[in-house]
VOTI-868002 format. One record per atom (N, C-alpha, C, CB): x, y, z; residue in three letters; chain. Coordinates in steps of 0.2 Angstrom, whole numbers, plus 5000, padded with zeros to 4 digits. Glycine has a CB too. Layout:
N
+------+------+------+------+-------+
:   xx :   yy :   zz : resn : chain :
+------+------+------+------+-------+
:    X :    Y :    Z :  ala :     A :
...
+------+------+------+------+-------+
***
This chain:
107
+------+------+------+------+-------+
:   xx :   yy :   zz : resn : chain :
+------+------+------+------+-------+
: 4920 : 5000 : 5028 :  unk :     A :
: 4920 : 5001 : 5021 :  unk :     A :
: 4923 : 4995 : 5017 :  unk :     A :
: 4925 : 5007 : 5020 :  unk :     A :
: 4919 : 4994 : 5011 :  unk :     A :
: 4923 : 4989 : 5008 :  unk :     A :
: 4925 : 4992 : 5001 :  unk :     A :
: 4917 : 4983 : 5007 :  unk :     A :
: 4932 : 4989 : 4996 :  unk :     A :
: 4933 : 4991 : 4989 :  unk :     A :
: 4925 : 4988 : 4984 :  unk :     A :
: 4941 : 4988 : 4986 :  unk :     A :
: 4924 : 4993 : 4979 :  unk :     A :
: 4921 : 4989 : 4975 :  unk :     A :
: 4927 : 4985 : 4968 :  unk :     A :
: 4914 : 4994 : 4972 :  unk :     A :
: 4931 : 4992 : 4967 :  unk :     A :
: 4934 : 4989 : 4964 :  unk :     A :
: 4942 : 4991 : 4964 :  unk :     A :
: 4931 : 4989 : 4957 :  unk :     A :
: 4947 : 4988 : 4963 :  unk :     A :
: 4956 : 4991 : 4965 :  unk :     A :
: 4958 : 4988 : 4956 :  unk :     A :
: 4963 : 4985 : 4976 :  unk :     A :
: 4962 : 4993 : 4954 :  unk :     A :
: 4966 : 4994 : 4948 :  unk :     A :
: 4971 : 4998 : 4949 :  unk :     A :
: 4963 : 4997 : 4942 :  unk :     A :
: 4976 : 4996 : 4944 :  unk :     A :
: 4982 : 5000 : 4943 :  unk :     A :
: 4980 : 5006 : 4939 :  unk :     A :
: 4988 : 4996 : 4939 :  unk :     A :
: 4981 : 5012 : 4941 :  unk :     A :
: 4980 : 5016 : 4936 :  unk :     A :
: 4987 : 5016 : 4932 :  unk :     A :
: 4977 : 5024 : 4939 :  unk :     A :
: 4992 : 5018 : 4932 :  unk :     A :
: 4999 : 5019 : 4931 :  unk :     A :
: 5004 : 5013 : 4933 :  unk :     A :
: 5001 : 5024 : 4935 :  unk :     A :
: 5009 : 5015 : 4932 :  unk :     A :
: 5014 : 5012 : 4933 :  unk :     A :
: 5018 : 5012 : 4939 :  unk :     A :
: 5017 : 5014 : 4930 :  unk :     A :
: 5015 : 5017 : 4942 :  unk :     A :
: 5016 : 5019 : 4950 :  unk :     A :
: 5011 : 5020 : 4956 :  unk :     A :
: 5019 : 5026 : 4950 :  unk :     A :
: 5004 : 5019 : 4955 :  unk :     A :
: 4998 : 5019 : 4956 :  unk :     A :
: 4993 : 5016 : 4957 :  unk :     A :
: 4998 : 5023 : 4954 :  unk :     A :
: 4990 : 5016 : 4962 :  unk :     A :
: 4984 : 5010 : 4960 :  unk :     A :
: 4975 : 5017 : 4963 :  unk :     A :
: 4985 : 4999 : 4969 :  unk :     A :
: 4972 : 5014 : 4962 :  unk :     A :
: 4964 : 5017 : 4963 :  unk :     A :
: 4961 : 5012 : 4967 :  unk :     A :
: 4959 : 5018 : 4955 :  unk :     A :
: 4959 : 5014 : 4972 :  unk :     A :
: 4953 : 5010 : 4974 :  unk :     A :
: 4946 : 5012 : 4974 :  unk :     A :
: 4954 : 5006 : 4980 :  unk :     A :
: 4941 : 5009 : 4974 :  unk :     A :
: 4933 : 5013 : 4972 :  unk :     A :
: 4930 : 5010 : 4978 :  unk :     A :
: 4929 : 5012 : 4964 :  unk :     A :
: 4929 : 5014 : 4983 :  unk :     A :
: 4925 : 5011 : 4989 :  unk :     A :
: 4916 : 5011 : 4989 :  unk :     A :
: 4927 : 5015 : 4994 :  unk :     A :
: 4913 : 5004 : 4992 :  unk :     A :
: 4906 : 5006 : 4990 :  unk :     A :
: 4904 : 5011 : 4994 :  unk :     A :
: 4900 : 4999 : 4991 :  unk :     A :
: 4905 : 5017 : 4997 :  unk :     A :
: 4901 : 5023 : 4999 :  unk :     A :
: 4902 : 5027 : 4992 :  unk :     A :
: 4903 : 5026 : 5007 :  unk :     A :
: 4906 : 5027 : 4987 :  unk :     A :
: 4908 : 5029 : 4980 :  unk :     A :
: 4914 : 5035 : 4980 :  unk :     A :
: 4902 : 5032 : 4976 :  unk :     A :
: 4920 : 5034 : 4986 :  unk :     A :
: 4924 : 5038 : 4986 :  unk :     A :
: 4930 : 5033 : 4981 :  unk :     A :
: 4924 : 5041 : 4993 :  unk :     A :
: 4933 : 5037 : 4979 :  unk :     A :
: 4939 : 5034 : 4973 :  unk :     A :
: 4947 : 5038 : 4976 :  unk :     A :
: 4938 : 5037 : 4962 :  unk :     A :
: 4949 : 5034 : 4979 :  unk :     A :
: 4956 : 5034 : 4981 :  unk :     A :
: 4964 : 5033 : 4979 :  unk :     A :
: 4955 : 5031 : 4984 :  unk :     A :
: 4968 : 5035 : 4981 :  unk :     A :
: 4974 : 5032 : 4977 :  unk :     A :
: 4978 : 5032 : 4981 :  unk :     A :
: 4976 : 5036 : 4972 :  unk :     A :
: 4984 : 5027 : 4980 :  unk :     A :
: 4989 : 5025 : 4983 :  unk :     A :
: 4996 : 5024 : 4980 :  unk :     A :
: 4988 : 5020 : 4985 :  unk :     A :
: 5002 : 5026 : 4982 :  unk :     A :
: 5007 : 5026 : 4978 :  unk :     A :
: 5010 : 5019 : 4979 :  unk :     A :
: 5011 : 5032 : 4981 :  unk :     A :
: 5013 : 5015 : 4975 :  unk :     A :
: 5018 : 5008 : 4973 :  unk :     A :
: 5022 : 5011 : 4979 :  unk :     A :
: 5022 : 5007 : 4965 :  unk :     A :
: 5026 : 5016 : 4981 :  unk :     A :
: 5030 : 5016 : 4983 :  unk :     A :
: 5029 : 5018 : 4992 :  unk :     A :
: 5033 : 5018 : 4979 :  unk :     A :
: 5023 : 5021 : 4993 :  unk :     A :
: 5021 : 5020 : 4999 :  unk :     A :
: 5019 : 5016 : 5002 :  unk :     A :
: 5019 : 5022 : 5000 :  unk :     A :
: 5014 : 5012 : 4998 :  unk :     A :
: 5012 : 5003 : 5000 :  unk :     A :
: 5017 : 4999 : 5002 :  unk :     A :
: 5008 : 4997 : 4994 :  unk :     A :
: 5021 : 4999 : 4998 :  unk :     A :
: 5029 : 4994 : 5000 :  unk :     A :
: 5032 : 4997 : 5005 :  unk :     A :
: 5036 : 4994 : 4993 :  unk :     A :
: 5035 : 5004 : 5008 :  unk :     A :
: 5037 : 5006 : 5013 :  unk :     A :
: 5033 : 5005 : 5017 :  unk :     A :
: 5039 : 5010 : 5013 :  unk :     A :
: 5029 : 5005 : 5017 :  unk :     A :
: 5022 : 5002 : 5023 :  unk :     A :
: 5020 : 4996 : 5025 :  unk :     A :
: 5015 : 5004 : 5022 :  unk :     A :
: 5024 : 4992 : 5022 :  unk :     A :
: 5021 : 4984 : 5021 :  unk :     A :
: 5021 : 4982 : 5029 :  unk :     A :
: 5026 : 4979 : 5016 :  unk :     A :
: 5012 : 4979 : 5029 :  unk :     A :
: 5012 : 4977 : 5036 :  unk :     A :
: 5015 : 4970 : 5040 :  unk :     A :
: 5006 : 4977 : 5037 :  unk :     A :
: 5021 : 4965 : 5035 :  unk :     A :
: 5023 : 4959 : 5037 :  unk :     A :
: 5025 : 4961 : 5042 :  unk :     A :
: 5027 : 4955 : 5035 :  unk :     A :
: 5028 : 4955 : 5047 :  unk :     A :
: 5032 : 4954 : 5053 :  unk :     A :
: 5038 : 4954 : 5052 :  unk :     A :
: 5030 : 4949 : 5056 :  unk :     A :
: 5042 : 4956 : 5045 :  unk :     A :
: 5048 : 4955 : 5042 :  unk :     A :
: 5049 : 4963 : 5043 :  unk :     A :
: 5048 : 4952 : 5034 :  unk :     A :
: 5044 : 4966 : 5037 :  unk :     A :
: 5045 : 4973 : 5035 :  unk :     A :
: 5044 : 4977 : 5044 :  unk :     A :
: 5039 : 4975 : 5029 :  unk :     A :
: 5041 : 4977 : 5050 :  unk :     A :
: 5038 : 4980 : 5054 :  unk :     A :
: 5044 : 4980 : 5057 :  unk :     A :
: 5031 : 4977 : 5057 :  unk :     A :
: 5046 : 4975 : 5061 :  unk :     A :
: 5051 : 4973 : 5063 :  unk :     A :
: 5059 : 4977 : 5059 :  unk :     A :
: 5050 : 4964 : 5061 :  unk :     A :
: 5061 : 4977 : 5053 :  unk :     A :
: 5066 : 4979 : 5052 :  unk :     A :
: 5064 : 4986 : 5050 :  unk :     A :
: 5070 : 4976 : 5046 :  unk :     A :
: 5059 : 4993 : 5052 :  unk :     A :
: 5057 : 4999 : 5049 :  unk :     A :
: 5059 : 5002 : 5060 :  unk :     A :
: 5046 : 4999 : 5044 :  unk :     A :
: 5057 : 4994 : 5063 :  unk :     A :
: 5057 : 4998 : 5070 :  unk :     A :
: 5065 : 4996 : 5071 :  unk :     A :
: 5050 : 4994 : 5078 :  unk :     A :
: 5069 : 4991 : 5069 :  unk :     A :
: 5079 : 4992 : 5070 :  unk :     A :
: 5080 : 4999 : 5067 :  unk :     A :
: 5085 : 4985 : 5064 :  unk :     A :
: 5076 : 5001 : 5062 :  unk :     A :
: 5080 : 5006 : 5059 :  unk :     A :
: 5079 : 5013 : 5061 :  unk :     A :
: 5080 : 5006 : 5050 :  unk :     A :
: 5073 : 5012 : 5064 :  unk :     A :
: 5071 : 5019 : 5066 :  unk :     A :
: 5076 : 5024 : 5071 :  unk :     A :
: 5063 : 5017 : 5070 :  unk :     A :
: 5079 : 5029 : 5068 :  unk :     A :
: 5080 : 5035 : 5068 :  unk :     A :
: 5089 : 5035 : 5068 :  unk :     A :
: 5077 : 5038 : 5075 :  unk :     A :
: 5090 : 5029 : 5063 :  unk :     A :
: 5096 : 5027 : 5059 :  unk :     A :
: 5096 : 5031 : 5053 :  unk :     A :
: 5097 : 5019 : 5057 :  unk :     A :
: 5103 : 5032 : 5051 :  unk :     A :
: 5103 : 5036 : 5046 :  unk :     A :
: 5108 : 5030 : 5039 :  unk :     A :
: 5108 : 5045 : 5048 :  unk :     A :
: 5103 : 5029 : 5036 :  unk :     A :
: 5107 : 5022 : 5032 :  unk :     A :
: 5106 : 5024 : 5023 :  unk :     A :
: 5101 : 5011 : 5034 :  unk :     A :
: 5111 : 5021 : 5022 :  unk :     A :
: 5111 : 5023 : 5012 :  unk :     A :
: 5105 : 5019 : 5009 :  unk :     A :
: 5118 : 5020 : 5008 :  unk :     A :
: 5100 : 5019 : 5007 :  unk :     A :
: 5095 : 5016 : 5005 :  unk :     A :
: 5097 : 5012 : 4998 :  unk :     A :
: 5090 : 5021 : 5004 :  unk :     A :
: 5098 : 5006 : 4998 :  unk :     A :
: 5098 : 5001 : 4992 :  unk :     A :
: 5090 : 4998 : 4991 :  unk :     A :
: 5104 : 4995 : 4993 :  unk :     A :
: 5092 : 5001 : 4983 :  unk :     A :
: 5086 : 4998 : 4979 :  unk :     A :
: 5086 : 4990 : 4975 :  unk :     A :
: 5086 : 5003 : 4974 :  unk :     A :
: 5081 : 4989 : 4975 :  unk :     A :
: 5080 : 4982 : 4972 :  unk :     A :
: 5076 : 4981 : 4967 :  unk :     A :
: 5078 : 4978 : 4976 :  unk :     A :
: 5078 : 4978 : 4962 :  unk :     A :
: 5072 : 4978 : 4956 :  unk :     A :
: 5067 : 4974 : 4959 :  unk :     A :
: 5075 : 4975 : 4949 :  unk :     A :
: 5062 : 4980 : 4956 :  unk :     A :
: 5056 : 4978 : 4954 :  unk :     A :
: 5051 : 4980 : 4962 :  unk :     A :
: 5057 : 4969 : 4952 :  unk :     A :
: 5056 : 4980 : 4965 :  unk :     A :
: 5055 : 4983 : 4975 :  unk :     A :
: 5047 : 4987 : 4975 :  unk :     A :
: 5063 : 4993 : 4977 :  unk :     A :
: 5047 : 4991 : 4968 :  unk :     A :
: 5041 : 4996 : 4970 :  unk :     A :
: 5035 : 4995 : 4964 :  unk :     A :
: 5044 : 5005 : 4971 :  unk :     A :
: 5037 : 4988 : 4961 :  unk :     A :
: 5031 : 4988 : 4954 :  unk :     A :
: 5027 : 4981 : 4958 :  unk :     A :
: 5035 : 4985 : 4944 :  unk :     A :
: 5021 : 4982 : 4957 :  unk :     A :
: 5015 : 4977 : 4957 :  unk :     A :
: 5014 : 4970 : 4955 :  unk :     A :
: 5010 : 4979 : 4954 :  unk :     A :
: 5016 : 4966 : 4954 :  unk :     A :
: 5016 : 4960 : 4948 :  unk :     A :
: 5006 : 4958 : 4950 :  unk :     A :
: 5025 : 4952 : 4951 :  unk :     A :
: 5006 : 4958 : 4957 :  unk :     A :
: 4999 : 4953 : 4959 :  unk :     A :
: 4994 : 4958 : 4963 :  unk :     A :
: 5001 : 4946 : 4966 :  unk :     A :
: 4987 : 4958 : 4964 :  unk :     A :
: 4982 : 4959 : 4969 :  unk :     A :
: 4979 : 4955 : 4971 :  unk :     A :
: 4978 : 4964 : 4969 :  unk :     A :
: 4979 : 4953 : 4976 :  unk :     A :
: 4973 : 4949 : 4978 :  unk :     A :
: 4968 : 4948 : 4982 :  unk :     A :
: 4974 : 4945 : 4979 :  unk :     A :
: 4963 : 4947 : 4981 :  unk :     A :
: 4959 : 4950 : 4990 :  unk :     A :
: 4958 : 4942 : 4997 :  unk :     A :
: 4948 : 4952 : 4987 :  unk :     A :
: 4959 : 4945 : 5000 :  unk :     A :
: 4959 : 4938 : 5007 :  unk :     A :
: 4955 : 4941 : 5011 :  unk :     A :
: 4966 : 4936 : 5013 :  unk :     A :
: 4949 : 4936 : 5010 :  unk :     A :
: 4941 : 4936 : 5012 :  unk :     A :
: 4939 : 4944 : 5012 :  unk :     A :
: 4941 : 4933 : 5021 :  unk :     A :
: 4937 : 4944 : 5017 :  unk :     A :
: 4932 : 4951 : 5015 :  unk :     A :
: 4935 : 4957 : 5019 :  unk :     A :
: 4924 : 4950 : 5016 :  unk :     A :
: 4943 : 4958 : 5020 :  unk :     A :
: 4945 : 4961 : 5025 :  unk :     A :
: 4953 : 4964 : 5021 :  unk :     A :
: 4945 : 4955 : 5033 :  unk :     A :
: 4954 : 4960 : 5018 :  unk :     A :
: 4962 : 4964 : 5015 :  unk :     A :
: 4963 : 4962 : 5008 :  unk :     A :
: 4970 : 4962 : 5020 :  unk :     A :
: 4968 : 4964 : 5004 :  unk :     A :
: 4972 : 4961 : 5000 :  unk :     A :
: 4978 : 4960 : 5001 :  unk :     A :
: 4973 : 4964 : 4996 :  unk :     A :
: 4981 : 4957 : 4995 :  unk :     A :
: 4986 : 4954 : 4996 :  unk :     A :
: 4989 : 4958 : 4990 :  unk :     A :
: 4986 : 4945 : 4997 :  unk :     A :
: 4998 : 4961 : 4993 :  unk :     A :
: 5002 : 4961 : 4985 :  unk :     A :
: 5007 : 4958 : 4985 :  unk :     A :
: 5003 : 4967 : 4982 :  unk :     A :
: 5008 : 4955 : 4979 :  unk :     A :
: 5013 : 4953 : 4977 :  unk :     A :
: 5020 : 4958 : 4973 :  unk :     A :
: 5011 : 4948 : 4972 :  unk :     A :
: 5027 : 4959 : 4974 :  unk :     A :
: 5028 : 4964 : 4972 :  unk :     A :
: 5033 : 4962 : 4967 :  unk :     A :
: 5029 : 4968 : 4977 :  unk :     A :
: 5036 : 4967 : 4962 :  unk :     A :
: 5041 : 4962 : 4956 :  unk :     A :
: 5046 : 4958 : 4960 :  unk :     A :
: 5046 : 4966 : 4951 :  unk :     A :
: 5049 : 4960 : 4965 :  unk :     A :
: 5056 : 4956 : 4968 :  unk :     A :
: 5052 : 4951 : 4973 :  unk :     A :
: 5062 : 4961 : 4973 :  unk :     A :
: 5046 : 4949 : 4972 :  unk :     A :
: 5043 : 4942 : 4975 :  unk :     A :
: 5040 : 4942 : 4980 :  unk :     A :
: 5047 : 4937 : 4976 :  unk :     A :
: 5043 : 4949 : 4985 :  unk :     A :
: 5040 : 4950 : 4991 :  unk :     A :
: 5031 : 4950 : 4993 :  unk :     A :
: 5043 : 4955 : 4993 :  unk :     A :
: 5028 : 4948 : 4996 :  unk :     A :
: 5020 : 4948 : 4995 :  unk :     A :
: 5018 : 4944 : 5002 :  unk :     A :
: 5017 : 4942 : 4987 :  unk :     A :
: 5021 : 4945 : 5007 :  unk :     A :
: 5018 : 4942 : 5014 :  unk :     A :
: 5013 : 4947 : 5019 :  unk :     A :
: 5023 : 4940 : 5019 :  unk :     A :
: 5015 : 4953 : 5015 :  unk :     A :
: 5010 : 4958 : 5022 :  unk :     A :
: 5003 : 4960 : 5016 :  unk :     A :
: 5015 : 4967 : 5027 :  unk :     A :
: 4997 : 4957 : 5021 :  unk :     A :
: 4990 : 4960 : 5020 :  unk :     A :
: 4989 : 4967 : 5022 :  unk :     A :
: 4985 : 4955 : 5023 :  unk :     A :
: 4988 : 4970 : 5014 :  unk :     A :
: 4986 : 4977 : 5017 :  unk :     A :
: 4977 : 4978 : 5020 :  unk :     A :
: 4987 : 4982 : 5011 :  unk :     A :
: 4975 : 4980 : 5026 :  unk :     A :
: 4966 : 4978 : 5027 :  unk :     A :
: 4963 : 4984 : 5024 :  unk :     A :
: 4964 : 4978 : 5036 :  unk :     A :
: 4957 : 4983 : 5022 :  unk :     A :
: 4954 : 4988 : 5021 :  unk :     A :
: 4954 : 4995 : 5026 :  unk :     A :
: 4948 : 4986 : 5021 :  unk :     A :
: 4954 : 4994 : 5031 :  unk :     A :
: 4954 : 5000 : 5037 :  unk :     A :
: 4960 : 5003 : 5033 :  unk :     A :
: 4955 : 4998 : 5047 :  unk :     A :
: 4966 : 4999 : 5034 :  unk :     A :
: 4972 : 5003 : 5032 :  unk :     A :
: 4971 : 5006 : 5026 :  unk :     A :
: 4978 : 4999 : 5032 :  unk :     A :
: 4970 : 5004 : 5021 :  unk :     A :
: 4968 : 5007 : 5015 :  unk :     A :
: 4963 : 5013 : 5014 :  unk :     A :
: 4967 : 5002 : 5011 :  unk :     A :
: 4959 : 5012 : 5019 :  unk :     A :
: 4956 : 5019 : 5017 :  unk :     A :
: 4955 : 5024 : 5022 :  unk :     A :
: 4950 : 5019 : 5014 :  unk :     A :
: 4960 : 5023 : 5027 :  unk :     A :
: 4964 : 5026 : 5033 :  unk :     A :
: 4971 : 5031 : 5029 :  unk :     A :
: 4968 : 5019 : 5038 :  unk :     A :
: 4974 : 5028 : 5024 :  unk :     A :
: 4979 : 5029 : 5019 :  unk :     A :
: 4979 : 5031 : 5013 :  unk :     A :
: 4981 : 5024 : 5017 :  unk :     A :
: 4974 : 5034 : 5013 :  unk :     A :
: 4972 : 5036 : 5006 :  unk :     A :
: 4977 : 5043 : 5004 :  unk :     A :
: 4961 : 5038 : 5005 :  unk :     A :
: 4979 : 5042 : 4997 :  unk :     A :
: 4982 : 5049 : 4996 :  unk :     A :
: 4980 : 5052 : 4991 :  unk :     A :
: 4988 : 5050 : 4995 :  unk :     A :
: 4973 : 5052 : 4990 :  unk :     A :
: 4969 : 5056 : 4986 :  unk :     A :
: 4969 : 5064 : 4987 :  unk :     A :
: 4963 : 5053 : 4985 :  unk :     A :
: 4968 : 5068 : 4982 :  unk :     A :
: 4970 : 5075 : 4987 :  unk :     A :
: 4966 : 5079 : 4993 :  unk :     A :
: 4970 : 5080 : 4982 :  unk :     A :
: 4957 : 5076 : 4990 :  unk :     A :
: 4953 : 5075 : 4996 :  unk :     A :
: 4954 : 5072 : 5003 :  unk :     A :
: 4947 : 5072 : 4994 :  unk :     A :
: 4960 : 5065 : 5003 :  unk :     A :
: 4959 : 5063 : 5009 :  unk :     A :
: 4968 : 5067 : 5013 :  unk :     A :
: 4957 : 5052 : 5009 :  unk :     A :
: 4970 : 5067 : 5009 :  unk :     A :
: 4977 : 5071 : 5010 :  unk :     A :
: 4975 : 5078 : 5013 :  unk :     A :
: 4981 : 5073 : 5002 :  unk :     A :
: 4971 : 5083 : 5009 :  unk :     A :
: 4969 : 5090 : 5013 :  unk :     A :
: 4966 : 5088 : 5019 :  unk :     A :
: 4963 : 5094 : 5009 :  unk :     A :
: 4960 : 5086 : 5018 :  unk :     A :
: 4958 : 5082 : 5025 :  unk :     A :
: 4963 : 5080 : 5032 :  unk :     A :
: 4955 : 5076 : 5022 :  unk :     A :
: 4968 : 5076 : 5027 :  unk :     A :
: 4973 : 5075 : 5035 :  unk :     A :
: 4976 : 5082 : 5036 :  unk :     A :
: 4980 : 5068 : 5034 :  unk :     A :
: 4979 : 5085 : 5032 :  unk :     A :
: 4984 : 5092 : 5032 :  unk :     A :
: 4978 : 5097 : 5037 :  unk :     A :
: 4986 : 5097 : 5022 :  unk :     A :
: 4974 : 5097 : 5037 :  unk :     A :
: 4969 : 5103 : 5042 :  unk :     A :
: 4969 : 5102 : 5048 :  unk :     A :
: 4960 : 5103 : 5041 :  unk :     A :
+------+------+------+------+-------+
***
């Protein structure tokens, strides 16, 4: 599956439009908690099954950039600068939280 086309719908939200014509959606703030770097992967597996106060950072969960790298992921850039992990296409429409692909996983 490839995107034909990825926009922000919201403030909080992006759309992607895949060429088989399924339209999907993704939350700003699950992409960023999911970020696939070697930074983010690495500090989600220290913390895992820690019970820690969560601090926020500006800009932590707004979009500033998308970009695409080659024909296999994007790239986001996020307000607090962070932008090293490619999300891939697999993952993105593995991830979808549109309500069709959501039901679908819940069955």
């Amino acid at each position: 599956m490839i995107p034909t086309h990825i926009q922000k719908t919201s403030g909080s939200e992006i759309s992607v439009t895949w060429n088989d014509g399924h339209v999907g959606r993704h939350t700003f703030r699950r992409l960023r908690e999911a970020c696939p770097c070697a930074s983010c992967k690495t500090e989600r597996e220290e913390m895992q099954g820690k019970v820690t106060l969560p601090i926020f950072k500006a800009g932590e969960f707004e979009i500033r950039s998308i970009s695409p790298i080659g024909q296999y992921a994007i790239q986001i850039v996020w307000g607090d600068g962070h932008g090293t992990g490619l999300y891939t296409y697999e993952y993105l429409r593995r991830s979808c939280e549109c309500e069709q692909c959501s039901t679908h996983v819940s069955s």
